[in-house]
C-alpha positions as CSV (number, residue, x, y, z in Angstrom):
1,X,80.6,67.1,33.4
2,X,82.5,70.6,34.5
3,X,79.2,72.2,35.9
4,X,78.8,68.5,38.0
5,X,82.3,69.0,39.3
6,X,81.9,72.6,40.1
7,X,78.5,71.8,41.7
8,X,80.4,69.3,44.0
9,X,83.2,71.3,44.9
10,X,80.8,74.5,45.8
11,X,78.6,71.6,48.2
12,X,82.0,70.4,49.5
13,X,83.0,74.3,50.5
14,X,79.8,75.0,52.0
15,X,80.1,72.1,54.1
16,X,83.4,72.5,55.5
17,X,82.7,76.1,56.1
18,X,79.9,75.3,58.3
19,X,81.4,72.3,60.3
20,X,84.1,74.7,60.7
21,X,81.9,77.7,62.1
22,X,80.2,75.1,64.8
23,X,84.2,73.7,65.7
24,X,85.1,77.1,66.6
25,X,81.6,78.2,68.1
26,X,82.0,74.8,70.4
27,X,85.3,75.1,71.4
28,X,84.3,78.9,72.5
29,X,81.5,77.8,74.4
30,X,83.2,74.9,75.8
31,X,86.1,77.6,76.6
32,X,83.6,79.8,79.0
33,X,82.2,76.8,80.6
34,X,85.4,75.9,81.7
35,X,86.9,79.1,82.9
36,X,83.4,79.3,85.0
37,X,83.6,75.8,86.2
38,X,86.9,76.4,87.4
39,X,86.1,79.8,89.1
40,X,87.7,82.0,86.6
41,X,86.4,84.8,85.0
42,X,88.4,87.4,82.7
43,X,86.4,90.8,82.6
44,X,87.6,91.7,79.3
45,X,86.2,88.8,77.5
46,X,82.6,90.5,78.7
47,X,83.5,93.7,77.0
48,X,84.5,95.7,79.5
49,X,87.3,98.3,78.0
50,X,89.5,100.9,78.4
51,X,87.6,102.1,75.1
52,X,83.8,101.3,76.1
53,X,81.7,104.3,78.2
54,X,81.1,104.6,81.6
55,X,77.8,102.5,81.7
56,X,79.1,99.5,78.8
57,X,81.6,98.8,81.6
58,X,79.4,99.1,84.9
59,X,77.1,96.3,82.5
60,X,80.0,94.3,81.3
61,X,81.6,93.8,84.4
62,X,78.6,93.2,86.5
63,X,78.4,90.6,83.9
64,X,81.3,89.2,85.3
65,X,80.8,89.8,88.7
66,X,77.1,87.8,88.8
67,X,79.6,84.7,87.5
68,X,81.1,84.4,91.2
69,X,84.7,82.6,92.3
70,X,87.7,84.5,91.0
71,X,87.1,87.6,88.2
72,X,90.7,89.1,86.7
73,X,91.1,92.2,84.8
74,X,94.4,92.1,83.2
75,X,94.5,94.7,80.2
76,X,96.0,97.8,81.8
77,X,94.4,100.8,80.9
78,X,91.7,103.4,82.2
79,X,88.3,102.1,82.9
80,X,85.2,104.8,83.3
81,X,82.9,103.8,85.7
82,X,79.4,105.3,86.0
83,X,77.4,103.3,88.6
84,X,77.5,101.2,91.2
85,X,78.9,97.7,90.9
86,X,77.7,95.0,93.2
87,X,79.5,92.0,94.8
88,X,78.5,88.8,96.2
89,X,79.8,86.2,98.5
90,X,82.5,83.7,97.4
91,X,84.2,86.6,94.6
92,X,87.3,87.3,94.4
93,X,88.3,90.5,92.0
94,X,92.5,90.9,91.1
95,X,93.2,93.9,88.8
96,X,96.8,93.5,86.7
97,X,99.1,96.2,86.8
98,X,98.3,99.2,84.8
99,X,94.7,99.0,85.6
100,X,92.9,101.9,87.1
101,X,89.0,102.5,87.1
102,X,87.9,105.9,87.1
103,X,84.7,107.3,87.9
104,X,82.6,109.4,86.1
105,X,79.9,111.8,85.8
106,X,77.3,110.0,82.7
107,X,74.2,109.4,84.5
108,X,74.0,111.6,87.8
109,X,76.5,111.2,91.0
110,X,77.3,108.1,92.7
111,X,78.5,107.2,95.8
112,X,79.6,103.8,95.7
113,X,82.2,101.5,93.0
114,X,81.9,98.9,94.7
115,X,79.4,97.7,97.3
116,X,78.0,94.1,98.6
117,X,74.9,93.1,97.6
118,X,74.1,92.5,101.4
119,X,74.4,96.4,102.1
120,X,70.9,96.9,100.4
121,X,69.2,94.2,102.6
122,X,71.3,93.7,105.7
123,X,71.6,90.1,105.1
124,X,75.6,89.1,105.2
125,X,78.0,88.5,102.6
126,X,80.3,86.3,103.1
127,X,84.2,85.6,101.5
128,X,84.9,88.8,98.9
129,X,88.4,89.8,97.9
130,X,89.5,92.8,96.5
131,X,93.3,93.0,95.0
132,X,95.3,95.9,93.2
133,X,92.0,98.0,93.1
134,X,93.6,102.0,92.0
135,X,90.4,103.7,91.8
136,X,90.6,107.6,90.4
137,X,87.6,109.4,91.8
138,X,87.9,112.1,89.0
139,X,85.7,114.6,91.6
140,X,82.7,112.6,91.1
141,X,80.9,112.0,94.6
142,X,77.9,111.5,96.3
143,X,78.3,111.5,100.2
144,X,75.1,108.7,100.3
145,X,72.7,107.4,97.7
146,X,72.2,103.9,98.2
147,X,72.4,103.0,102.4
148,X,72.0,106.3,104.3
149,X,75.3,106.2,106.3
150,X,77.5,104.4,103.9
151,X,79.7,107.1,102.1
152,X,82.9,105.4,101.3
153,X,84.0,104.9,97.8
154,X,84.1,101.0,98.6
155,X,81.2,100.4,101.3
156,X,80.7,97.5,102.8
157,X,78.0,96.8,105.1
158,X,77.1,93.1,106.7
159,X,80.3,91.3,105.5
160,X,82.2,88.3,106.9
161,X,85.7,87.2,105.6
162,X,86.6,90.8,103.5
163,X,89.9,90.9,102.4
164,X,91.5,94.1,100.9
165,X,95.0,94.4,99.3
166,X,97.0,97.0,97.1
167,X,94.4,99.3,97.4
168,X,94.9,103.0,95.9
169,X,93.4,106.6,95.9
170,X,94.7,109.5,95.7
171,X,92.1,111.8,95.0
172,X,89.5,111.9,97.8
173,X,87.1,114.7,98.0
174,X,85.6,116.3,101.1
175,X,82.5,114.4,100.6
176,X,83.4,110.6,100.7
177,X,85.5,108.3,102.5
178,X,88.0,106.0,100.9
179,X,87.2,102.6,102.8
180,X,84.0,102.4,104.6
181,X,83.0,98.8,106.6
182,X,80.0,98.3,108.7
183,X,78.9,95.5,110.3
184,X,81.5,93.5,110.0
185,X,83.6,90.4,110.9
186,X,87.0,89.3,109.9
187,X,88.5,91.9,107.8
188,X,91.9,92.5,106.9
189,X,92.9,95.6,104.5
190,X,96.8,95.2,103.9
191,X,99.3,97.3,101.9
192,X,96.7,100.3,100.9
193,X,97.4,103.8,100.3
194,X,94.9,106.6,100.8
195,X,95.3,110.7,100.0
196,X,92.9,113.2,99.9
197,X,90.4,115.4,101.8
198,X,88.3,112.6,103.8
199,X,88.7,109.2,106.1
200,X,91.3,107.0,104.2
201,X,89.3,104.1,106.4
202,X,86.5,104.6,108.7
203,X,84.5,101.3,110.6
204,X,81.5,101.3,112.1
205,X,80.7,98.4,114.6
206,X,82.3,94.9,114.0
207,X,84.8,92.6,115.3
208,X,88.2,91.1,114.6
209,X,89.9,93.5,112.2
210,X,93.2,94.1,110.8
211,X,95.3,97.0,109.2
212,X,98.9,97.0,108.0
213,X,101.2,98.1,105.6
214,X,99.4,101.9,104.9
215,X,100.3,104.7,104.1
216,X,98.1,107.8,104.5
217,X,97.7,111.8,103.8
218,X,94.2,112.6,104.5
219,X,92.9,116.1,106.0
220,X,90.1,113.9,107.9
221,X,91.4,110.9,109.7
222,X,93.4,108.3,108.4
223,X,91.5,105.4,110.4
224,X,88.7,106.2,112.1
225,X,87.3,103.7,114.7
226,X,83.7,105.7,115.2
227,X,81.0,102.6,116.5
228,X,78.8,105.7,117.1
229,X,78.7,108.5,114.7
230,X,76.5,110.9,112.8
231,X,73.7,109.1,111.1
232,X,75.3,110.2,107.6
233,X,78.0,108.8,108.6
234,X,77.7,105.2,109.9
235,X,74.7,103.3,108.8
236,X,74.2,101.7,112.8
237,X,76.1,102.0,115.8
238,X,77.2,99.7,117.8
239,X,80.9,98.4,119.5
240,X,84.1,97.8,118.0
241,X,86.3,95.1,118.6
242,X,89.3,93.1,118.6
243,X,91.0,95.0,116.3
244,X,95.4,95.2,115.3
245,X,96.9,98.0,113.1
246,X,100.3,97.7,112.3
247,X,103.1,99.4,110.4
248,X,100.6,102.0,109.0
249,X,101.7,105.9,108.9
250,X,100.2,109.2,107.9
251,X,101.9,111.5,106.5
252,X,100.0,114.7,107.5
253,X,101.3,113.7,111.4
254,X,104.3,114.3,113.1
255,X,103.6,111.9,116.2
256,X,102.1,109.3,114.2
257,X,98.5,108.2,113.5
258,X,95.3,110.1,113.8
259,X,92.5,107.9,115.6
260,X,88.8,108.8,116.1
261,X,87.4,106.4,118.4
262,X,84.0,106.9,120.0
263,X,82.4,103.9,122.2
């Protein structure tokens, strides 16, 4: 009678264990589905980490990324970066306080942390938003490796609707600029601050832009408006137009704002 009752209870474990595993795997899965269903990603919950290398986070949050709508990163921290990470239309990306990605050296040079997918194949992108983005370049550069022309640390070529805000470097090297856009309509980059050797922001032809709230101390320009330019600087040349800035100042200028403009 005892090994009968022992027998049954054992069964009765093993069973509850098991529909206990599948409730907690179901309400997981049903957990993801909804945060993508309702456009909302966290980065984290793909692995990327303060603690993970430089490549576990360029393929975790490309992970991310390739879900579309609205991607958070909210754990502050340091986040290595080794490659490239591309964006599509209709993403939004909002990094919490305390978050900085910096770049680094694991698998050769790269230009570019983030780029449109567009860029490649000069096909628009359309509706991408980048907020609170402090990107450390940690001397890692590479003046063009992906679209001959494009050199800033976030390049965008072939984009409609781009919205930048709290954007940070301080670290620029003589090789890259900080906020490259080519091809372009309907931007506006807002409350940004740019340092180092190179361009804080540097277009190439478009129209309808705006720039406000920045602060800048760069050797090169602080915005430069260059429609034509060298080829390794601009990927295509063209006009610029219908543009506002507003409320910006660099700091390496007495009398105020240095502008290159070629038409």
């Amino acid at each position: 009678m005892k090994t009968k009752i022992t027998l049954f209870l054992i069964i009765v474990a093993v069973g509850l264990s098991a529909a206990t595993y599948k409730t907690k795997k179901v309400k997981q899965i049903d957990s993801n589905q909804s945060e993508v269903a309702n456009g909302f990603t966290d980065a984290n919950s793909f692995g990327f980490s303060p603690a993970a290398t430089g490549m576990e986070n360029v393929v975790a949050m490309q992970k991310a990324l390739d879900q579309g709508g609205t991607i958070i990163v909210a754990k502050p921290g340091t986040y290595k970066i080794a490659a490239t990470l591309y964006l599509d239309s209709n993403t939004e990306v909002i990094f919490g306080k305390g978050v900085f990605l910096k770049k680094v050296n694991e698998e050769g040079r790269f230009a570019q942390v983030f780029i449109n997918k567009g860029a490649l194949t000069r096909t628009y992108n359309e509706d991408i938003t980048l907020k609170g983005l402090h990107i450390i370049v940690n001397g890692v550069d590479n003046c063009s490796d992906l679209v001959l022309g494009l050199r800033g640390i976030i390049g965008f070529s072939y984009i409609k609707d781009l919205k930048l805000k709290g954007f940070r470097c301080y670290d620029l090297t003589g090789c890259q600029f900080g906020v490259q856009i080519n091809r372009f309509e309907d931007v506006i980059i807002e409350d940004v601050i740019i340092k180092g050797q190179k361009d804080g922001i540097h277009f190439g032809p478009g129209k309808r832009f705006t720039i406000r709230d920045a602060v800048f101390q760069t050797l090169d320009d602080a915005i430069a408006l260059n429609a034509q330019d060298y080829s390794t600087s601009n990927p295509e040349i063209g006009w610029i137009e219908d543009g506002i800035i507003e409320n910006c100042y660099d700091l390496d200028q007495e009398n105020g704002l240095d502008f290159s403009v070629e038409c």
